[in-house]
C-alpha positions in Angstrom: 0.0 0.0 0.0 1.5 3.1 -0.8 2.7 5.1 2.1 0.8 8.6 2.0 -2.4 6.1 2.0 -0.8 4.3 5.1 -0.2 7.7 6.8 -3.6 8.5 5.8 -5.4 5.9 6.8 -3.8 5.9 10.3 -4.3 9.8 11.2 -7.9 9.1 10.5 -8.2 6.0 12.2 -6.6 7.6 15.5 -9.1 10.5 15.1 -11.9 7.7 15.2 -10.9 6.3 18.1 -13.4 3.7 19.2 -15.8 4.7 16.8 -14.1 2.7 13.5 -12.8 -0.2 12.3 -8.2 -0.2 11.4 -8.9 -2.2 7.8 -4.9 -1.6 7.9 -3.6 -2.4 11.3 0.3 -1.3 12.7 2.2 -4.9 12.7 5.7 -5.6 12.8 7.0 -6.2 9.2 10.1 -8.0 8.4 13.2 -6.3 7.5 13.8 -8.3 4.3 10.4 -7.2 3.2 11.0 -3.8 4.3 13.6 -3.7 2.2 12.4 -5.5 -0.4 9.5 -2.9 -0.9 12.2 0.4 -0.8 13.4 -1.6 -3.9 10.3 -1.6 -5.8 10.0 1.9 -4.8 13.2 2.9 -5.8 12.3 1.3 -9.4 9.3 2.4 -9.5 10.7 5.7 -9.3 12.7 5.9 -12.5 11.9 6.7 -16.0 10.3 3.5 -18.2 12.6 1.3 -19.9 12.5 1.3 -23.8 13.8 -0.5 -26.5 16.2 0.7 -28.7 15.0 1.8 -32.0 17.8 -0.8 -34.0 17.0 -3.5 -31.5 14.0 -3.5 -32.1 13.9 -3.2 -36.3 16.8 -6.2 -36.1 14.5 -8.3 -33.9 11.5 -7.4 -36.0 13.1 -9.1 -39.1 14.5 -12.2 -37.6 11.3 -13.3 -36.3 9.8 -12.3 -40.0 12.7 -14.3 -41.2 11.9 -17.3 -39.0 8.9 -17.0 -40.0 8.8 -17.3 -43.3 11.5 -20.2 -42.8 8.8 -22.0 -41.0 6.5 -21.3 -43.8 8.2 -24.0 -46.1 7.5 -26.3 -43.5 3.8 -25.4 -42.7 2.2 -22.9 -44.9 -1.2 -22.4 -42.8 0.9 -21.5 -39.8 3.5 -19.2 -41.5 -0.3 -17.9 -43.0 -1.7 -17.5 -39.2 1.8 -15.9 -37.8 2.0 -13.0 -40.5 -1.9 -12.1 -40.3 -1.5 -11.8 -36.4 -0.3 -8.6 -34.9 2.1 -8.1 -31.8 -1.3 -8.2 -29.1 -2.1 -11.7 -30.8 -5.0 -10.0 -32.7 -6.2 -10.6 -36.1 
């Protein structure tokens, strides 16, 4: 849970006093998945990771290449492969 909704959730509840339910109750975590969780933070925090645009024209025409090399072995499926896009749609 993210921590401003943590901090949140607590200030309220402690204004509530006897009159709420804590959904998200104070209980001893361990260290390893303290730490654990300031890692996924920390990469959560940087920029999205993307594909370089040469990578991705080289991969692009080795799997066209494969798959046209599988198409002398199994034209329906060489057929199938080319007519689908990336998401697996039609």
């Amino acid at each position: 849970m993210p921590r401003n909704l943590t901090h949140f959730h607590n200030l309220w509840h402690e204004s509530q006093t006897g009159r709420s339910t804590q959904f998200f109750g104070r209980r001893d975590v361990d260290p390893h998945v303290t730490q654990m969780l300031q890692v996924v933070a920390a990469l959560r925090a940087l920029p999205p990771v993307t594909a370089r645009t040469e990578f991705v024209k080289d991969l692009r025409e080795r799997l066209m290449a494969e798959t046209l090399n599988r198409a002398s072995s199994s034209p329906s499926a060489a057929t199938a492969h080319l007519s689908t896009n990336a998401c697996g749609h039609r």
